[in-house]
N, C-alpha and C positions, 0 to 999 in steps of 0.2 A: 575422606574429608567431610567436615560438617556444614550446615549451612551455612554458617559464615564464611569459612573459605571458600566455600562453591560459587559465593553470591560475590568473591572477591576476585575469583580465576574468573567467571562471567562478565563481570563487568571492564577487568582491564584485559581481557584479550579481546574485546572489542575494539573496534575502530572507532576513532572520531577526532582529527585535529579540529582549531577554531574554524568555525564557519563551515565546516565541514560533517556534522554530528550526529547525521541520519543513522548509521549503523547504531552505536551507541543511546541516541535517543529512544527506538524501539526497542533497547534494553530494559534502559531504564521504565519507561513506560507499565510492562510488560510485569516488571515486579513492581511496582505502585498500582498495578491497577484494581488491587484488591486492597487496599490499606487505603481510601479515601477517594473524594471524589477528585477526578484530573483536568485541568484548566492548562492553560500556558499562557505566554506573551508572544509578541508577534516576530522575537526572534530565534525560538524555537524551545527556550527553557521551557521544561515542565514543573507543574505544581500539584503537589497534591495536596487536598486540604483533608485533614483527619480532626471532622468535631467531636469536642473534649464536653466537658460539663457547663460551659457561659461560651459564650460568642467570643467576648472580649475576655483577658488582651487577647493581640492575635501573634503570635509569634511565628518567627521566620526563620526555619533551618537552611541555611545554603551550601551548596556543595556543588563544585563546577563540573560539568560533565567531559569536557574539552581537555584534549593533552595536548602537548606540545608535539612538529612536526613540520614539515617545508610542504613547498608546492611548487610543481614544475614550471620552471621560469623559461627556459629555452631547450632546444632541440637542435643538436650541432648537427654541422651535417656527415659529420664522422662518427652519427650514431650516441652519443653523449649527451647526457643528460642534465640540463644547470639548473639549480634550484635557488628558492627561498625562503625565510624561516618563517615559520608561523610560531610564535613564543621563545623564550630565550635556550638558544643554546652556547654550550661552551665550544669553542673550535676542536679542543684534544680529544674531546668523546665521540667524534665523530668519524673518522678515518676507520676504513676495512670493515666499519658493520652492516649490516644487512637493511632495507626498508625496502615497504612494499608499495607500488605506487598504485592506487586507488582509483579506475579505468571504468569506463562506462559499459565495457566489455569483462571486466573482472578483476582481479589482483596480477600487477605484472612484478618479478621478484629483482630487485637489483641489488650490487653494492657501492658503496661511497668509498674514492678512489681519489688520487691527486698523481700529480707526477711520480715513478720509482724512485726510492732512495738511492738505488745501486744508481743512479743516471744522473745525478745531483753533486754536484762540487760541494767542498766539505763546509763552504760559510754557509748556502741552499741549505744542506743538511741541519742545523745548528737551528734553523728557524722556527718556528710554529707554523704551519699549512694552516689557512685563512680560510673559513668556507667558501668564500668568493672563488678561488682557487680550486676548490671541490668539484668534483662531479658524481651522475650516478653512472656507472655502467651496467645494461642488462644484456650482455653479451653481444649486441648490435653493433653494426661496423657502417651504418648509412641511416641516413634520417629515414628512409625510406622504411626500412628493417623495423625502428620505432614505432612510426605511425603504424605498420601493421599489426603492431602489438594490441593497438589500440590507445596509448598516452599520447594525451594531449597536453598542450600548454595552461594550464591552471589545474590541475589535475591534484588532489593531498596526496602525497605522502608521510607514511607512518611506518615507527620502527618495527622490524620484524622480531618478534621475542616476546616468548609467553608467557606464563605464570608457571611458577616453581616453586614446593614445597620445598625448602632447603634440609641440608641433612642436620646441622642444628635446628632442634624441636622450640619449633614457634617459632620460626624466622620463613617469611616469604619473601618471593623474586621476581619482580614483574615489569615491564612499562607501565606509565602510566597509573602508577601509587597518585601520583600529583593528578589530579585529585580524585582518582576513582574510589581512593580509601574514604572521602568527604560525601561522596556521594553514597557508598556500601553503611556510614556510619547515618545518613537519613533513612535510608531504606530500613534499617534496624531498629531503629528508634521508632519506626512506624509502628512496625509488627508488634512492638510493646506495649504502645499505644492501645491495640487494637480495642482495649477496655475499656476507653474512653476516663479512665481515673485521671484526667487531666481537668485543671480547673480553668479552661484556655482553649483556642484554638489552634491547633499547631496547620504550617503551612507549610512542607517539603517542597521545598525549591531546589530544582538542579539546573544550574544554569548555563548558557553557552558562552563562548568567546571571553572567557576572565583572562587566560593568557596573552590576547592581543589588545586589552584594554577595559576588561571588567564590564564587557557591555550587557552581556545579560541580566547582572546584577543590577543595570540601572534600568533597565525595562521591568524584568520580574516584581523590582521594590514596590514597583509604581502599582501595577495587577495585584498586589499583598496589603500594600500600606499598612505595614505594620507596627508594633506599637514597642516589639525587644525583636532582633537579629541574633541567633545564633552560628558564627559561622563553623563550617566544618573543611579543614584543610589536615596539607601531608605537611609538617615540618623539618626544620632542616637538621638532620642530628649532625653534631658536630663532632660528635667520637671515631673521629678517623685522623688516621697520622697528619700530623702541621695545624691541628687548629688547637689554639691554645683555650684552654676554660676563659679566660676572658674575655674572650672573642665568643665562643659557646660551649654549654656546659649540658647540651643538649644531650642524650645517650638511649639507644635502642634497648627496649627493656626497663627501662626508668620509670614506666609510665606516661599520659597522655600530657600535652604541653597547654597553657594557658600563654596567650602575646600580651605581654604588656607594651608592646609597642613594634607598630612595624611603619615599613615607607609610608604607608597610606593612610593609616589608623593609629590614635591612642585611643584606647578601649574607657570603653564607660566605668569607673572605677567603681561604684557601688555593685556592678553588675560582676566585675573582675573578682570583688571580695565574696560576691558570693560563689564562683566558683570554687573560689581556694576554701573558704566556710566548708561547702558541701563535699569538697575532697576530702577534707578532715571529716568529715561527721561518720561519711562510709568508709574511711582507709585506702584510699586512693591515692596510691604515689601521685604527684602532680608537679610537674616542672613548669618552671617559669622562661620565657623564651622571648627575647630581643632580636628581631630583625631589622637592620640597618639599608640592606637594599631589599624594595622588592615590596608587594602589596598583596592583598586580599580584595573580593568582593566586600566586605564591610568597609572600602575603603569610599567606594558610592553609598552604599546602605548606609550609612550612619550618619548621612549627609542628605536624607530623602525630607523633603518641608520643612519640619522645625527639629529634625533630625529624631534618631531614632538611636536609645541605647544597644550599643552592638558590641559582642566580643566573639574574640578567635578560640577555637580549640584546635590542637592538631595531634595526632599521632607520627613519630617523629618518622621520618626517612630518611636513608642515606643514598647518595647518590640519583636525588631526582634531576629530570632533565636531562634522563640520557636514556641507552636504552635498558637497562635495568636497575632498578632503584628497589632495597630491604628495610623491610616494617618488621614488628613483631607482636604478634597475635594477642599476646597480653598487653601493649600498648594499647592495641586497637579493642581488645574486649572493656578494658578500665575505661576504655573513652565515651564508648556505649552506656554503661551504666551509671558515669557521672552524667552523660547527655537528657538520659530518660531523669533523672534526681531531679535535675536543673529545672526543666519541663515543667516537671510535679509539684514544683514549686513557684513557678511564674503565674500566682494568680491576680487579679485587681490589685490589690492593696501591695502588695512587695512590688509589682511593677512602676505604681504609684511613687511608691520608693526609688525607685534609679533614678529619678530626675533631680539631680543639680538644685538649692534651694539658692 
């Protein structure tokens, strides 16, 4: 593997649900600390600033560090483990996979479990199993067996499941795309940077807790006060059986996605034309993508004093939100190089330009 993928198996076989982001924080850290100087806000996003040629503007790449994940709610005393979600999950992805619960004593391995089918009347069967209804089991037969493990009640857990080269060339497999691919795409953007051929300040922001409410974003904004947001996320590809093109037209391999509209954000339109501009200029396949539920950090950012022009990019993914979700390499390389363009081009005067007359 190259660096990009190495810097993409590193960062999502990390740990870190919201509020929980230490492992993965000293990831990230760790590859920024040579690409600018590192700041943070006080609820634990990292920033790195990488000076370009003018102070101003300042721009704001964001990329959330946080994946989605539960955290131990109770402890039966038949040894059972009841949980809750930290970011959205769907109830069907959940049954018989693997997660590791995150102990102050170390990794404990369990699996998510619900009543037997074979022990179920056939209307029971017919139903959906509810996470309420879930458990973890790690082999324990008494609360007692538990505690010896070392899991406590508030305790993360995160999906067990690594990163995989898939055997279709350029297709990767991972937890944790949402958003470790947004974060891997600041990181890279740095390195390119490192010339300082920027006429701007760029300001790598990865930030915590977007999936329980976008909060790092509203701390980070404030530490940045920036003048353009550029956000970096996994989007949702819609190329899989039952989603009709008019609902999404999103496709792995298609190239990098631009939002022109999700739950939380309408993107700043001069700002939108100039990514689709700059896709053409390099040859950049560039999809156009509509989210109806669901949000971004640019959904604070854009909203920070007298607001701030902000737009999404994403590299599309299938199956986020669970424990394996696939990207592919050429999405994510076309993303990086429209991202560095964009950059190179945000100086005084153009930025000057995205404001609304």
């Amino acid at each position: 593997m190259d660096d990009s993928a190495n810097l993409l198996k590193r960062l999502t076989e990390a740990d870190g649900v919201s509020g929980h982001e230490a492992e993965i924080r000293a990831v990230v850290k760790d590859e920024l600390s040579s690409l600018g100087e590192l700041t943070r806000d006080n609820l634990g996003s990292v920033i790195c600033i990488a000076q370009g040629q003018s102070e101003a503007p300042r721009i704001m790449l964001a990329g959330h560090m946080d994946e989605v994940g539960f955290m131990v709610r109770h402890i039966h005393e038949n040894g059972y483990i009841y949980f809750l979600q930290l970011g959205g999950w769907w109830d069907q992805v959940l049954l018989g996979q693997r997660v590791r619960i995150k102990t102050h004593g170390g990794d404990v391995i369990g699996v998510i479990g619900a009543k037997p089918p074979h022990l179920l009347d056939q209307e029971e069967r017919d139903k959906v199993v509810k996470k309420d209804e879930m458990f973890i089991d790690i082999g324990a037969t008494s609360k007692n067996e538990v505690e010896k493990t070392g899991v406590r009640v508030g305790d993360p857990i995160v999906p067990h499941a690594g990163f995989e080269a898939l055997s279709v060339e350029g297709r990767y497999l991972s937890k944790a795309f949402d958003d470790r691919v947004g974060v891997a795409l600041v990181i890279d953007a740095l390195k390119q940077l490192q010339d300082n051929s920027h006429p701007n300040t760029v300001y790598g922001a990865v930030t915590t807790q977007e999936e329980v409410g976008l909060r790092g974003a509203r701390t980070s904004v404030d530490v940045i006060q920036p003048d353009v947001a550029l956000i970096l996320e996994s989007d949702i590809a819609g190329d899989v059986p039952g989603i009709k093109p008019e609902i999404s037209s999103i496709k792995l391999g298609k190239g990098p996605s631009v939002l022109v509209f999700d739950g939380s954000m309408i993107p700043n339109l001069a700002l939108r034309h100039l990514v689709m501009d700059t896709a053409q200029e390099l040859g950049i396949p560039l999809q156009s993508s509509a989210i109806v539920g669901g949000g971004t950090d640019g959904g604070v950012i854009h909203f920070y004093k007298r607001g701030v022009p902000t737009v999404v990019l994403g590299v599309p993914a299938r199956h986020i939100h669970s424990h394996g979700s696939i990207i592919d390499r050429g999405d994510y390389d076309n993303a990086v190089k429209l991202l560095v363009a964009l950059i190179r081009k945000l100086d005084a005067k153009t930025v000057a330009g995205l404001i609304a007359e």
